[in-house]
Backbone as CSV, one residue per row, in Angstrom:
resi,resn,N_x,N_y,N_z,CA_x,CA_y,CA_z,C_x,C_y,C_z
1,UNK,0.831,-1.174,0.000,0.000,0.000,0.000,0.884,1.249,0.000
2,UNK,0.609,1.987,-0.347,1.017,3.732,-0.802,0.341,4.769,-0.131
3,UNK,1.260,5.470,0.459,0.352,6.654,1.755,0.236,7.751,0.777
4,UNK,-0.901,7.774,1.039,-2.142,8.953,-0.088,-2.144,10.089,0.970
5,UNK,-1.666,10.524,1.729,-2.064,11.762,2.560,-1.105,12.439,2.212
6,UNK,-1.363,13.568,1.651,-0.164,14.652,0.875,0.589,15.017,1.744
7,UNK,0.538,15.469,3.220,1.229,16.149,4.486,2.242,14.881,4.295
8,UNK,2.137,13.616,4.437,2.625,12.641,5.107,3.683,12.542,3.858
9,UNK,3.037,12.630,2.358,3.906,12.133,1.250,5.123,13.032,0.993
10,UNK,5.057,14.420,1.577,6.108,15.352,1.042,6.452,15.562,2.222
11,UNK,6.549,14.968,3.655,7.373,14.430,4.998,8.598,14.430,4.530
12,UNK,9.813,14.914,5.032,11.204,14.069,4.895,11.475,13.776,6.502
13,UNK,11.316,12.385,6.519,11.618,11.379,8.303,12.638,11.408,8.062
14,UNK,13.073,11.866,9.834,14.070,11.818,10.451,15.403,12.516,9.926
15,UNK,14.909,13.589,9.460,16.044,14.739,8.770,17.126,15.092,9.720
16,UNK,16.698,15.126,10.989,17.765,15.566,11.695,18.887,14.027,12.371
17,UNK,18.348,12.748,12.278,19.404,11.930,12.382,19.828,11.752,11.004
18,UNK,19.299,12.084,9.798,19.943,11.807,8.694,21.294,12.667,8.312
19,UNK,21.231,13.993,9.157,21.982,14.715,8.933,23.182,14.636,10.254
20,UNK,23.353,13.710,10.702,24.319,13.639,11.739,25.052,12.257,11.428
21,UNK,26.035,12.142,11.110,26.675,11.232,11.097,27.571,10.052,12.018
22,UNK,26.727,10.443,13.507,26.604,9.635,14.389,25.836,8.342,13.874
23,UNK,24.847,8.358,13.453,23.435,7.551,12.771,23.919,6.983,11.644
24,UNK,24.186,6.003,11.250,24.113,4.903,10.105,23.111,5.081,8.994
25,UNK,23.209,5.809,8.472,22.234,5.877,7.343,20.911,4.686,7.064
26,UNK,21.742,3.822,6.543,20.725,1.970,6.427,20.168,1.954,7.937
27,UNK,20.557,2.389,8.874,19.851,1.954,10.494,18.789,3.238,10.459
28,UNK,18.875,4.650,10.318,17.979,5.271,9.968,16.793,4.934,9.132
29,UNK,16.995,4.237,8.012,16.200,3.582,6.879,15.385,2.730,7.351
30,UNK,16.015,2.303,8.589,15.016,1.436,9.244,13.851,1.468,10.315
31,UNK,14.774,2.960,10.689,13.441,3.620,11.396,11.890,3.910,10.622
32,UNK,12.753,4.991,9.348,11.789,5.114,8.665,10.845,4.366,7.885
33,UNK,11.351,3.080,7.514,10.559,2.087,7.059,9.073,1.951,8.380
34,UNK,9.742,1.422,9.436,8.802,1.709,10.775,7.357,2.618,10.359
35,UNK,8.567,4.030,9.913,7.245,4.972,10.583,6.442,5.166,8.972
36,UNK,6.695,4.566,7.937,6.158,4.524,6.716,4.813,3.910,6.899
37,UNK,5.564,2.123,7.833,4.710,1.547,7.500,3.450,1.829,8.518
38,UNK,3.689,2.899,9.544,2.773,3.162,10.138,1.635,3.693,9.883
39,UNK,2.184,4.682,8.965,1.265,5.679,8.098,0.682,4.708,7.236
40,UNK,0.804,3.901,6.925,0.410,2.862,6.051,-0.860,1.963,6.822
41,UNK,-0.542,1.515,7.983,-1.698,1.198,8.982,-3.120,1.948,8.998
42,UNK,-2.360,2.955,9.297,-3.160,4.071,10.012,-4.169,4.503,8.737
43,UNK,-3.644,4.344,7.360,-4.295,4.894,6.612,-5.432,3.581,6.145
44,UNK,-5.207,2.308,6.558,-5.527,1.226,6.506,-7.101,0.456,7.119
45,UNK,-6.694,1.546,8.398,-7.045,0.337,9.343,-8.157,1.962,9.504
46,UNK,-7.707,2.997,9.635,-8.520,4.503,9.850,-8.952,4.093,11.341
47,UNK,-8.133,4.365,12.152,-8.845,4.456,13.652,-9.266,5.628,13.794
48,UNK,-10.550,5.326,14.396,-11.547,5.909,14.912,-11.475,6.854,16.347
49,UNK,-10.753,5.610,17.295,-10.177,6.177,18.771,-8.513,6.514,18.974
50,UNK,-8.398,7.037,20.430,-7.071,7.161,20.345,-6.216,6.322,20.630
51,UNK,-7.368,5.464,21.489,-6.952,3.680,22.199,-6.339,3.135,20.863
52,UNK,-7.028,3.229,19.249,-6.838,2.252,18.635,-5.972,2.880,17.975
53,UNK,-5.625,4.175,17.988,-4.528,4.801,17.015,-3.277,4.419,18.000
54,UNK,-3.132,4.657,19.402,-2.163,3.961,20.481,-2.032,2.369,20.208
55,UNK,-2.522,1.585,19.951,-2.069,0.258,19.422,-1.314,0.629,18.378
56,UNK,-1.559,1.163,17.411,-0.552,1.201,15.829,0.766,2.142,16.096
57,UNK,0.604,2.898,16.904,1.505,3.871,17.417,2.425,2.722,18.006
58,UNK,2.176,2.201,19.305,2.728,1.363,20.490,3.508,0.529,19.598
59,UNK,2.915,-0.268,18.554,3.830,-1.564,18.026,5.081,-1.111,16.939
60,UNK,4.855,0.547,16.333,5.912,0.764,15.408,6.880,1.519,16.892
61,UNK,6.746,1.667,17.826,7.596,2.026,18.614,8.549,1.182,19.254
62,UNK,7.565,0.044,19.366,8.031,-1.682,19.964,8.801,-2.105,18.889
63,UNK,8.340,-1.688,17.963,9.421,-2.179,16.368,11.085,-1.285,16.378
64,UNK,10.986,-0.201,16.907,12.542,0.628,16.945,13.023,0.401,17.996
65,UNK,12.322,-0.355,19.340,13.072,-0.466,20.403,13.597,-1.974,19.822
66,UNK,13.023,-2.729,19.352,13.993,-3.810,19.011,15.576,-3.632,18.067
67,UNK,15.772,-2.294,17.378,16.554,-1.685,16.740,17.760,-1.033,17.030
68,UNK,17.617,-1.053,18.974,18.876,-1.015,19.988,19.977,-1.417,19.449
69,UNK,19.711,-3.086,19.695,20.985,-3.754,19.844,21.835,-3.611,18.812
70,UNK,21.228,-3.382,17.271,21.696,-3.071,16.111,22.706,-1.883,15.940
71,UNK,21.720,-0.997,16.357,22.437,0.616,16.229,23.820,0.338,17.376
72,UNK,23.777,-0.347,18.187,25.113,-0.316,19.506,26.048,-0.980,18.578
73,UNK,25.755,-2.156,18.128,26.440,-3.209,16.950,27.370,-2.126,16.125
74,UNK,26.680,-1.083,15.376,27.400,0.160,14.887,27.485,1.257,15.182
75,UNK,28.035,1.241,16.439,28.841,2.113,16.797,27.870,3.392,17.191
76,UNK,26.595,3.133,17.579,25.641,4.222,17.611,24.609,3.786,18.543
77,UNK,23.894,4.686,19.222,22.404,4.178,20.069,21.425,5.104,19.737
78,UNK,20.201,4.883,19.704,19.499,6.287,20.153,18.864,6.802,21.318
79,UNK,19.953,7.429,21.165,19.855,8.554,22.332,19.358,10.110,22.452
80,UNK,19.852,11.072,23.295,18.468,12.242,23.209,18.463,12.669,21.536
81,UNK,19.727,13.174,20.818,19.018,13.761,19.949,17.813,12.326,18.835
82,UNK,18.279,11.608,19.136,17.667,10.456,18.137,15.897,10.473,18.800
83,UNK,15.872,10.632,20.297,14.905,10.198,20.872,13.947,11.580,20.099
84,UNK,14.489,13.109,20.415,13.734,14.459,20.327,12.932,14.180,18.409
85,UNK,13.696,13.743,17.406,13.891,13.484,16.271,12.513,12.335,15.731
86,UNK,12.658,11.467,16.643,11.537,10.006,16.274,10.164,11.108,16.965
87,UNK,10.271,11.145,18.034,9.210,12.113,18.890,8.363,13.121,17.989
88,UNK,9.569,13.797,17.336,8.578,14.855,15.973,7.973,14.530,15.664
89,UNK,8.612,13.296,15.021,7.861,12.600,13.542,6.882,11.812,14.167
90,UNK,6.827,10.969,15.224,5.603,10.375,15.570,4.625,11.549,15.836
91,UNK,4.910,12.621,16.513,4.055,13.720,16.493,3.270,14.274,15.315
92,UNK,4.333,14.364,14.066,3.674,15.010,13.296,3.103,14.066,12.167
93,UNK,2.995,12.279,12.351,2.411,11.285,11.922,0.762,11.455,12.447
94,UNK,0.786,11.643,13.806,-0.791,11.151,14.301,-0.810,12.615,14.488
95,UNK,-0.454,13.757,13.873,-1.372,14.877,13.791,-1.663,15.273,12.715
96,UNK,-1.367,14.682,11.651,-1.524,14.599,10.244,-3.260,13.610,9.605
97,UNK,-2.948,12.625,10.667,-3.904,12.025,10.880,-4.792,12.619,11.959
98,UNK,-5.227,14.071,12.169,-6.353,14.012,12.253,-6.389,14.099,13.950
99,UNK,-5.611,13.498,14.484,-5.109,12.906,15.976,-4.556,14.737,16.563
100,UNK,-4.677,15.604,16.984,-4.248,16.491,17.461,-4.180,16.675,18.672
101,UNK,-4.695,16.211,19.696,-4.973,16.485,20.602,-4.174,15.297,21.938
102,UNK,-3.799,14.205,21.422,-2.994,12.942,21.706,-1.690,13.751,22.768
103,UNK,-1.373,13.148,22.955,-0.187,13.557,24.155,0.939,12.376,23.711
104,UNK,2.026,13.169,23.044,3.010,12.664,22.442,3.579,11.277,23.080
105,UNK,3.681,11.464,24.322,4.143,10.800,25.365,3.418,9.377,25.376
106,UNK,2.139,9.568,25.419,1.070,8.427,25.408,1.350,7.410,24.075
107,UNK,1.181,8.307,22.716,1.970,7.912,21.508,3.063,6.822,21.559
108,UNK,4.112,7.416,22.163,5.310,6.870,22.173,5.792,5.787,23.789
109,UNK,5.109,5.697,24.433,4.762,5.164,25.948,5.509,3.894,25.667
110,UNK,6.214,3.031,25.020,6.266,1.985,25.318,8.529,1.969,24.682
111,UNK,8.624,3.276,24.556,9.591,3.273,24.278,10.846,3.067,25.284
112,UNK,11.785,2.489,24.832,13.094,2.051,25.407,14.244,3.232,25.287
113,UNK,14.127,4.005,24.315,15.283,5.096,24.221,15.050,6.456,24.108
């Protein structure tokens, strides 16, 4: 599937770890795949609540915390600036969708870094 929401399509994720060369480029790629395929859910599945937009949120977050051990593997973690960076973009994912009012925190609640 292909994310049809114009805000979301002319997005550039995670500009600010792309531009630091702390971050692995291909390990970035993998974030963003994450938060692609979220938008991809979301545009999918169209939750209704915030409970059910927090499930699709929760599991692409559960998906980058498994992405630790990798990023340490090369020479990298994410850490604050990586954390401030994913935080945007999940922000400006479920407010794109409609979701404005969500509390970033709640969004991202299940995160490790």
């Amino acid at each position: 599937m292909q994310v049809t929401n114009e805000k979301i399509r002319s997005y550039d994720f995670l500009t600010g770890m792309y531009r630091d060369g702390y971050f692995p480029d291909f390990m970035v790629d993998k974030i963003k795949a994450i938060l692609v395929d979220l938008c991809e859910k979301i545009e999918a599945q169209k939750p209704q609540t915030t409970e059910s937009l927090l499930q699709l949120t929760h599991a692409a977050t559960e998906s980058i915390n498994e992405l630790e051990e990798e990023f340490e593997e090369n020479d990298s973690e994410l850490e604050t600036g990586a954390r401030e960076v994913m935080a945007d973009n999940f922000d400006f994912i479920v407010k794109s969708y409609g979701f404005e009012n969500v509390d970033i925190e709640d969004v991202i609640a299940p995160r490790e870094w």
